[in-house]
C-alpha angles and dihedrals in degrees: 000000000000113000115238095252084062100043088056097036079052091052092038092059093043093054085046087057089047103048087050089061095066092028084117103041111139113225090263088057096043091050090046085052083046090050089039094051094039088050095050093049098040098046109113103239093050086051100048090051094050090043096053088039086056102046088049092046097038095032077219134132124340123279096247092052095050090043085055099043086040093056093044094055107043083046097056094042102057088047087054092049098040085067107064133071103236099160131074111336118003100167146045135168106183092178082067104025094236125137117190114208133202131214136141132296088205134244114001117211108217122191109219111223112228083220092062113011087161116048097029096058096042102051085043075058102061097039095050095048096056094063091061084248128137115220133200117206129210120205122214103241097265106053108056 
């Protein structure tokens, strides 16, 4: 059995392989990962099947409930992601002569709620791939 030090050192280097596929993503390919991730995650028969997956793992909630919260979320995240600049230069002041660039801090670690082990994890997702950044979840017990 792996110790706990080489399972996440093992994660940790496959998100890191990952991230370095999309390092050069231009703003136009992250959005359209952030519209992929958020379709995938926000068509009705993937959601259906994590929601009752969910409900059956977690014995909370109720299946309808989860697929409404689910869409609401996912929906709202990726708006809220589609407006900013999060590649390359995303801010100039030429008054000042200051350009603020963005890249990415790494691989995020996300903890994944039991009360809520779908939503939670696919609009984290978003937010945190359009920033260019690999993340790593971890699950409650009970949800995985």
């Amino acid at each position: 059995m792996q110790s706990d030090e080489s399972v996440i050192a093992e994660l940790v280097a496959k998100a890191r392989t990952a991230q370095a596929q999309v390092a050069d993503y231009t703003q136009e390919q992250v959005d359209d990962l952030c519209r992929s991730v958020a379709w995938q995650t926000y068509c009705d028969e993937n959601i259906k099947v994590c929601a009752e997956a969910a409900v059956a793992e977690t014995g909370m909630g109720n299946v309808g409930h989860k697929i409404i919260k689910h869409k609401v979320k996912i929906l709202g995240s990726l708006v809220e992601s589609l407006k900013g600049k999060t590649v390359g230069l995303v801010e100039e002041d030429a008054v000042l002569g200051i350009r603020k660039y963005a890249k990415p801090i790494g691989v995020v670690g996300a903890l994944t709620p039991v009360t809520n082990p779908t939503a939670t994890p696919a609009s984290n997702a978003i937010a945190i791939l359009k920033g260019r950044n690999a993340v790593i979840f971890a699950p409650h017990p009970k949800a995985k």
